[in-house]
C-alpha positions in Angstrom: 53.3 -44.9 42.7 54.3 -41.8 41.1 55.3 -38.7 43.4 55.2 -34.8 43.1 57.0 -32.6 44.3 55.4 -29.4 46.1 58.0 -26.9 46.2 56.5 -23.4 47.8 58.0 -20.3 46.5 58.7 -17.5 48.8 62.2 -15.1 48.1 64.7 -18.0 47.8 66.2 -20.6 45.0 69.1 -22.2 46.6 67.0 -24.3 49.2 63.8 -25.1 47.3 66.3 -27.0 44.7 68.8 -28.6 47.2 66.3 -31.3 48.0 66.1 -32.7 44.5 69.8 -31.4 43.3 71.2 -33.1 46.3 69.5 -36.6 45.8 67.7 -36.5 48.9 64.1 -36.9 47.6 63.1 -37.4 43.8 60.2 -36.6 41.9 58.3 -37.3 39.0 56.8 -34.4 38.6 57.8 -31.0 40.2 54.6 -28.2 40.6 55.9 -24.9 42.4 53.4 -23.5 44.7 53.2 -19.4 43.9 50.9 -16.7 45.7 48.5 -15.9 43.3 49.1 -12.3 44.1 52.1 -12.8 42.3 53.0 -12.4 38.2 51.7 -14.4 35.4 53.8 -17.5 35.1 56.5 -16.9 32.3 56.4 -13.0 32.8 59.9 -11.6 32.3 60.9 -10.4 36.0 61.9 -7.0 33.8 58.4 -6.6 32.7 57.0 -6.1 36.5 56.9 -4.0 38.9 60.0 -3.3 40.7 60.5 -4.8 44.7 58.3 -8.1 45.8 56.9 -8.7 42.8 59.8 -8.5 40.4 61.6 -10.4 42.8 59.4 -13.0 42.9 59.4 -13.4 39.2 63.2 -13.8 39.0 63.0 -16.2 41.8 60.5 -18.6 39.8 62.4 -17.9 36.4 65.5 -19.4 38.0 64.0 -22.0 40.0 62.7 -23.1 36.7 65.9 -23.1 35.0 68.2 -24.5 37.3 65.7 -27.5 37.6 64.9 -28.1 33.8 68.4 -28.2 33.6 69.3 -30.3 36.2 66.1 -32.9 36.6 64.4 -34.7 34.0 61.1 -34.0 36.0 57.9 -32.0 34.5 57.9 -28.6 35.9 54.8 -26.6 36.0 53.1 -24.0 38.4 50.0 -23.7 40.7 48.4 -21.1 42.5 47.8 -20.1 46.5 46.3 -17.4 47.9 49.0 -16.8 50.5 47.7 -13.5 51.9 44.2 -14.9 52.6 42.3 -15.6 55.9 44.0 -18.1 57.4 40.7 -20.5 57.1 40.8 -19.7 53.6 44.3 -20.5 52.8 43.5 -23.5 54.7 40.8 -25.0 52.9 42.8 -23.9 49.4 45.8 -26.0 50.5 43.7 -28.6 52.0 42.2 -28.9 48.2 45.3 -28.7 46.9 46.6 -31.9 48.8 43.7 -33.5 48.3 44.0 -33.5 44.7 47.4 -34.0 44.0 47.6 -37.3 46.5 44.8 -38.9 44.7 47.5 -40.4 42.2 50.5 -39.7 43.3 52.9 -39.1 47.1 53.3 -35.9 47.7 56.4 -34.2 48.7 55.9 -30.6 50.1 59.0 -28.6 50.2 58.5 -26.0 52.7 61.9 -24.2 53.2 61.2 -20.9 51.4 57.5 -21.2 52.3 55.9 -17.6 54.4 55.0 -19.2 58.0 51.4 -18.7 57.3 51.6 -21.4 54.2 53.5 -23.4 55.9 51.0 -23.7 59.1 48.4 -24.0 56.3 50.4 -27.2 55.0 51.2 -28.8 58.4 47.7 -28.4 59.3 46.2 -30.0 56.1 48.3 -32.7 55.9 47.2 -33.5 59.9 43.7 -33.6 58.8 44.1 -35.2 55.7 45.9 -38.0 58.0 43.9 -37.9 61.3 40.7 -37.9 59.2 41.8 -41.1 57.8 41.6 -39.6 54.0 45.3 -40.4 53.2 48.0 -42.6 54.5 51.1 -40.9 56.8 53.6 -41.7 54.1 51.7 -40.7 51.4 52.3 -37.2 52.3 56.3 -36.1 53.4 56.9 -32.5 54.9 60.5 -31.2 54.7 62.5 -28.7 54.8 66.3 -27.3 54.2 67.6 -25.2 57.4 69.0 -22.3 56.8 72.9 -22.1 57.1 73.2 -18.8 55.7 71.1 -15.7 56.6 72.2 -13.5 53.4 69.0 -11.3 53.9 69.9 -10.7 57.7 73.4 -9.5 56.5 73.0 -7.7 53.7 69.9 -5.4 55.4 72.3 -4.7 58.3 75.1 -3.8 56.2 72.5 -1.7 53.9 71.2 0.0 57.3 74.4 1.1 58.8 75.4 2.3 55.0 72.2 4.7 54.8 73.2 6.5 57.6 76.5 6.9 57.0 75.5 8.5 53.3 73.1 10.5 55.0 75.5 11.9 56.6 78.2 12.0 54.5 75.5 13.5 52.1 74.8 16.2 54.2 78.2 17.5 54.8 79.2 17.0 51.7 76.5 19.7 50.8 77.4 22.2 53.1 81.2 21.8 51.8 79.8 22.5 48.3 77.7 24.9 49.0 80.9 26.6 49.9 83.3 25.6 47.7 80.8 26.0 44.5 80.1 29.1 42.3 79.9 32.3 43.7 80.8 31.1 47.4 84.7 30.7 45.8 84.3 34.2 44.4 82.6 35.5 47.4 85.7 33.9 49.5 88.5 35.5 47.1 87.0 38.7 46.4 88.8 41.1 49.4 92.2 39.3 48.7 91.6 40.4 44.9 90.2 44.0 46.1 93.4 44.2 48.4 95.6 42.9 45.5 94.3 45.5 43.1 95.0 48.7 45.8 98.1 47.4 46.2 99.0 47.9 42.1 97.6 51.3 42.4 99.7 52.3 45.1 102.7 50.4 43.7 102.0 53.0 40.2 101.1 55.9 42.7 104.6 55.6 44.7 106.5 54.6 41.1 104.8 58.1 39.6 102.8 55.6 36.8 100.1 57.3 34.6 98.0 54.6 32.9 99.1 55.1 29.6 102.6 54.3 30.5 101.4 50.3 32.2 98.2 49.7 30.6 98.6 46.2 31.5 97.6 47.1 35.0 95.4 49.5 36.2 96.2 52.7 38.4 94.7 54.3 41.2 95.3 57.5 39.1 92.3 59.8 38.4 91.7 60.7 34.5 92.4 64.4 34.4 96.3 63.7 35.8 97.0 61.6 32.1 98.4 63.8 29.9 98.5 67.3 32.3 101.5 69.1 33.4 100.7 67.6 37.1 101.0 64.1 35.7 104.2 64.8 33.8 105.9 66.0 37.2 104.3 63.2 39.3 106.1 60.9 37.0 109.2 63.0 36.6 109.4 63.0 40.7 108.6 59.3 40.5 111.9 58.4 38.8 113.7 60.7 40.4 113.1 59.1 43.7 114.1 55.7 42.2 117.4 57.9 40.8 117.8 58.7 44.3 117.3 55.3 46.2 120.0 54.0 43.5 122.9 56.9 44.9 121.5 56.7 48.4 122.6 52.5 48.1 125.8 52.8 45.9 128.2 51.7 49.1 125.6 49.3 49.7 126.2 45.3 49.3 123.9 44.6 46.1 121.1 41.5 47.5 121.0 38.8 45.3 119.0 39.3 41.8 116.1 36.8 42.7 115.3 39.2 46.1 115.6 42.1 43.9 112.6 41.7 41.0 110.5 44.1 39.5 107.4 44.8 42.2 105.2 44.8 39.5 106.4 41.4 38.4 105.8 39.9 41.6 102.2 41.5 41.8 101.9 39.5 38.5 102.8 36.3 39.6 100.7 37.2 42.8 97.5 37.7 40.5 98.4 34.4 38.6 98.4 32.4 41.8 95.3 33.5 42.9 93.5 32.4 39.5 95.3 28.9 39.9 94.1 28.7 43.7 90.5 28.4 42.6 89.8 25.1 44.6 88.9 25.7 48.3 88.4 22.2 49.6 91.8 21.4 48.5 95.1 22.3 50.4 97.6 25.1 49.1 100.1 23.7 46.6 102.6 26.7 45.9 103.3 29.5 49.3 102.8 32.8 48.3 104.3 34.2 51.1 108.0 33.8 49.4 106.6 36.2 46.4 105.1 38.8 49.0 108.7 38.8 50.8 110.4 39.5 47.8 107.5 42.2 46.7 108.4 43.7 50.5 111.9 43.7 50.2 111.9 45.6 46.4 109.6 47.8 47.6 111.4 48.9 50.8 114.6 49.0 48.8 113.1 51.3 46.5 111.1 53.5 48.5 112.0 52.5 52.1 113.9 56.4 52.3 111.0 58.3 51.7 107.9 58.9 54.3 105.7 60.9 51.6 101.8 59.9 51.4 102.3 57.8 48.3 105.1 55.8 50.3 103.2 55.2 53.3 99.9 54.3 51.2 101.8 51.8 49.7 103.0 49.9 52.9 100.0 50.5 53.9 98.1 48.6 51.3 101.0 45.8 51.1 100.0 45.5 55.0 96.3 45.4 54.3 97.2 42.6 51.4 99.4 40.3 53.8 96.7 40.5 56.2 93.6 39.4 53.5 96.5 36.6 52.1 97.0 35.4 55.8 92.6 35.5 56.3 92.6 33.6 52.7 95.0 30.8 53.8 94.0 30.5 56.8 90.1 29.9 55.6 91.7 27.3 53.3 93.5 25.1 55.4 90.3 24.5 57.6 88.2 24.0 54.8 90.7 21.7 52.9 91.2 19.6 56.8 87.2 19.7 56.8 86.9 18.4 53.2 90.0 15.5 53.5 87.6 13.0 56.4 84.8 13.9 54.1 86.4 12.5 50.9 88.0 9.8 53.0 84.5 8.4 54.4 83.2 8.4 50.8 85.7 7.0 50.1 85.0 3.9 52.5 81.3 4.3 51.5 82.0 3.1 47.9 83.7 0.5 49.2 81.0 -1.3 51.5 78.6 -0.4 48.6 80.6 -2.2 46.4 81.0 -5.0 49.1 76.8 -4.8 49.4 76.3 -5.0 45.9 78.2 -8.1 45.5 75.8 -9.8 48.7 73.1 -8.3 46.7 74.0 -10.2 43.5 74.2 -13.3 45.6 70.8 -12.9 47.0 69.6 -12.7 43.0 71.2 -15.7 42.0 70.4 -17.8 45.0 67.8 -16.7 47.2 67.8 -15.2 50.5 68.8 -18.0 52.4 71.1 -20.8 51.9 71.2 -24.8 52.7 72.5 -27.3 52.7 70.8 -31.0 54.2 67.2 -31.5 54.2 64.8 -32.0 57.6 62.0 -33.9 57.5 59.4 -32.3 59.7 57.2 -35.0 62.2 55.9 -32.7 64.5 55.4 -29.1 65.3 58.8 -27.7 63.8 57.2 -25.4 61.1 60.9 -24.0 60.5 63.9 -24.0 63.1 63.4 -21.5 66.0 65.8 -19.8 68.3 65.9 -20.9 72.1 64.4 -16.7 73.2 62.7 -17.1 70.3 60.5 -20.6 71.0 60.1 -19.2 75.0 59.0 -16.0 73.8 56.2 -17.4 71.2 55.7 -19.8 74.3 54.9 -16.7 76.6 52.7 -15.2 74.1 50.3 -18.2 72.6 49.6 -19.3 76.1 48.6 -15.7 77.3 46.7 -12.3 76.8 48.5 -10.0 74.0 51.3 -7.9 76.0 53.1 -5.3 75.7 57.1 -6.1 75.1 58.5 -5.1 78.7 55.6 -7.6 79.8 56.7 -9.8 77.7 60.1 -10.0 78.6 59.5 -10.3 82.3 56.8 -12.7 81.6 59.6 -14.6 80.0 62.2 -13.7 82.9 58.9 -15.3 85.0 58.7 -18.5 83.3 63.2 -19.1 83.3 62.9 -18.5 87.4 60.2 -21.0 87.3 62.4 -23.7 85.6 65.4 -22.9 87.9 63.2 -23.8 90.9 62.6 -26.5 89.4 65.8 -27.5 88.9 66.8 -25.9 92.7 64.3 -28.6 93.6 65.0 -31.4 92.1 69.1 -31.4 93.0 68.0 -30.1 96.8 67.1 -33.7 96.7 70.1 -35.3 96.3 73.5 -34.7 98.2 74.9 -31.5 98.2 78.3 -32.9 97.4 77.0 -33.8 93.5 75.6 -30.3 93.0 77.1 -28.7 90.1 77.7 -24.6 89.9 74.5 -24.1 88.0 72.5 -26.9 90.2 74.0 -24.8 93.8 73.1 -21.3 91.9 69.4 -23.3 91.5 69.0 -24.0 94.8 69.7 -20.5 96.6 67.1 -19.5 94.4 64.5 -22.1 95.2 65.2 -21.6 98.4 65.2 -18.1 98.8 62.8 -15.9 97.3 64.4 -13.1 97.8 67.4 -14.1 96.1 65.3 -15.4 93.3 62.9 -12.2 93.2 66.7 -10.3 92.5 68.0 -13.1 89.8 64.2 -12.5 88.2 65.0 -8.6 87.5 68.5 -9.1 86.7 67.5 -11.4 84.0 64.5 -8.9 82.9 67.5 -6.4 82.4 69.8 -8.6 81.2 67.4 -10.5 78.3 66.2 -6.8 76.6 68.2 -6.7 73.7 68.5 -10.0 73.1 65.0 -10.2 73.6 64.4 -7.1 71.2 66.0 -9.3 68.6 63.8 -12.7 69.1 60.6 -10.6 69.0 61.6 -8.9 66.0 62.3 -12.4 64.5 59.2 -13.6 65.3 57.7 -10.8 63.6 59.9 -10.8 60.5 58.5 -14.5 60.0 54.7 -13.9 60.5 54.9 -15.9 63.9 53.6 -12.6 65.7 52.4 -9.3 65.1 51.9 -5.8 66.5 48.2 -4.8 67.5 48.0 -1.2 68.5 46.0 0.1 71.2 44.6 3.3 71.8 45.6 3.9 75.3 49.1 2.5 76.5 51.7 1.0 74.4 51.1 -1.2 71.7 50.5 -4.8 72.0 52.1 -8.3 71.1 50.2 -10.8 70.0 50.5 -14.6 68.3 49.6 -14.8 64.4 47.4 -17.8 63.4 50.9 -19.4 62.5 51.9 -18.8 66.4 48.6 -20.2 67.5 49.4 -23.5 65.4 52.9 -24.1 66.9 52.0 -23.4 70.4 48.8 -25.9 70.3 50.6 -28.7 68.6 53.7 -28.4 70.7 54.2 -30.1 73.8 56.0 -27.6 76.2 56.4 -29.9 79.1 58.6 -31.6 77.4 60.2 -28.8 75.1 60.9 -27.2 78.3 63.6 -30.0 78.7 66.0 -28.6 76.1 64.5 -25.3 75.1 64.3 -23.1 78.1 66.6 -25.2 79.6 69.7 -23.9 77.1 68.3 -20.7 77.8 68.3 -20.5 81.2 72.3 -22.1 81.8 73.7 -19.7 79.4 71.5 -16.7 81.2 73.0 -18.5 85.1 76.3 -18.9 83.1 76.6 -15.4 82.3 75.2 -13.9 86.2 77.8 -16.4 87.3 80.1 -14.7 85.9 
């Protein structure tokens, strides 16, 4: 007899083709199962609309290709509607079943399958098999566990790397909002004020019209150019210099690089401070050096005189160091603000890079990765965690509650099982007891000291419990139902209602909760 092979598409490739790639089950003909909210078969994923559905296009377009190329099976495409009642996604893959076993065995690949499909197909085949319509074998469930969570990783990594942009973002902002058009001018403009008084008094001490150094300007009003008052000042001017130069005849002569034209350095002064435009970066070239030489020239020049144009000078070269020292100093911190900035940037290329890379992996193999194939004979709709079976336990078998309920209902039920244990080895000699049997006992026999291990494991089980209910709810086993008054409630989905009424806890409880509960003694033990 001929078979097909049901393979339900959710967000992954690599596992929906492992089971025929891998030679574990083969096929005559290969019909993917797609919600019907999703694109028309053969649409380019580039033609729709970015996130799920795009997504789900590129997952069928490669699902397609890898398997044309790779099995000599018919591949085609049929419809679900995935996000329907639960009775109505039901009866559709009941149908669905119904028709393709009437000439052929039906594999049904459920490893990328959403939890509600997948209760959907568990169910129908049960009825299909209980109601006597089809033979057991004529209908296989499997699936692929997962060995590699590349979703799980990838959103983490994508989480912490928000955050860290935001804030990078943010001060990164603030430093340009700074550093950035008129803020640099804003910053430089009393140095440049300071430098310019200091050129005037410099050509008021020297005796300087403006027509003899137009190159810079002087702090000279226009009626002195050209009158008999300007034409002493400068006569007076050089005559000081005349003077400084008999005054240090018996001098020792400094050396000629101490000695340079003022007006020079106020130059070179001016062309630093067009250079030094950048304020998040740190000073390159010292200034200071060129302001000791300015110093030095000028006090050798006009050091012997105490008129009002000589003190104005010092004066202003005084005012100037102090507006250099205010500039520099303002650089430096805003340079040291700016270097962790750049350097966490930096970093944040770097894990984006290192994202994009898992991303690219998710697009050419799916969310999840494996590599063996499961046959499914019972409840096991896909592999659950140990919290994560107690807690769906705790919340099929009761009223919807809220998570700290839920986590001491669990905390509840793991005192409950080491009683029983307590019990059980309280039977037999004490001198067989292992650590975790003894630990079992005390609490089976004193309530008190089981009350105690009860809270300490309510305390100790919230985060990990935090993550097992957010599982849970990441694969559609439960969801959230908010309530007016008080905090919001959990609650199974019809998915969660299927698991816990086909599964037999009494005898779950025997590996399940019982792994749970030794690593939870193993860890209060220690």
């Amino acid at each position: 007899m001929p078979t097909t092979h049901l393979s339900v598409l959710g967000l992954d490739v690599q596992r929906v083709v492992t089971p025929l790639e891998a030679g574990d089950f083969d096929a005559d003909r290969v019909r993917l199962v797609r919600d019907e909210a999703d694109p028309e078969q053969g649409r380019d994923p580039d033609d729709c609309a970015a996130g799920a559905p795009r997504t789900s296009a590129h997952v069928a377009k490669t699902v397609i290709e890898q398997l044309s190329r790779r099995h000599d099976a018919t591949v085609d495409e049929t419809r679900l509607p995935f996000d329907a009642p639960f009775t109505e996604l039901y009866a559709a893959t009941t149908s669905l079943l119904r028709e393709t076993t009437t000439d052929s065995n039906v594999h049904v690949n459920l490893a990328s399958a959403p939890p509600q499909v997948a209760a959907a197909f568990y169910a129908a085949r049960t009825a299909l098999v209980d109601g006597g319509e089809v033979d057991r074998a004529t209908i296989t469930i499997l699936t692929v566990p997962a060995t590699d969570r590349r979703d799980l990783a990838a959103i983490s990594d994508l989480r912490g790397l928000v955050g860290e942009a935001e804030t990078a973002a943010s001060a990164l902002s603030e430093f340009q909002r700074v550093a950035d058009g008129p803020a640099a001018a804003a910053v430089a403009q009393p140095l440049r004020i300071a430098l310019s008084d200091l050129r005037h008094a410099l050509a008021e001490a020297s005796g300087e019209s403006r027509g003899q150094r137009q190159s810079r300007p002087a702090r000279v009003s226009s009626s002195r150019d050209g009158s008999p008052l300007g034409a002493m000042t400068s006569y007076v001017g050089r005559a000081r210099e005349q003077l400084v130069d008999l005054v240090e005849t018996d001098q020792p002569r400094p050396d000629p690089s101490d000695t340079r034209d003022p007006n020079a350095v106020l130059d070179a002064l001016e062309s630093w401070l067009d250079a030094e435009t950048k304020l998040l970066s740190p000073v390159e070239d010292d200034p200071h050096e060129l302001l000791a030489r300015f110093r030095t020239s000028c006090e050798a020049r006009f050091g012997k005189f105490e008129d009002e144009a000589t003190i104005s000078l010092f004066d202003s070269l005084d005012r100037f160091e102090a507006h250099l020292d205010a500039y520099l100093d303002a650089r430096m911190h805003l340079s040291s603000a700016a270097e962790p900035v750049s350097e966490t940037t930096d970093e944040l290329v770097r894990r984006a890079d290192e994202v994009r890379t898992r991303l690219a992996e998710i697009d050419e193999n799916g969310l999840v990765g494996g590599d063996s194939t499961l046959t499914l004979e019972s409840h096991t709709l896909s592999p659950l965690g140990d919290l994560e079976a107690t807690v769906l336990h705790v919340l099929a078998t009761g009223p919807p509650r809220s998570r700290p309920r839920t986590r001491r209902a669990v905390a509840a039920n793991l005192r409950e099982r080491a009683e029983h244990h307590g019990i059980v080895a309280g039977a037999r000699d004490e001198d067989s007891w292992s650590s975790f049997e003894s630990f079992c006992v005390r609490i089976a026999r004193n309530s008190e000291e089981g009350d105690r291990f009860e809270k300490r494991l309510s305390n100790a089980l919230r985060p990990r419990l935090d993550v097992a209910v957010e599982a849970l709810c990441a694969n559609g086993y439960v969801r959230t139902r908010e309530r007016r008054n008080g905090r919001d409630a959990l609650e199974p989905s019809d998915a969660g209602q299927l698991w816990g009424e086909t599964t037999d806890w009494e005898s779950f409880c025997e590996t399940v909760v019982d792994d749970v509960l030794r690593d939870c003694v193993e860890r209060d033990l220690d």
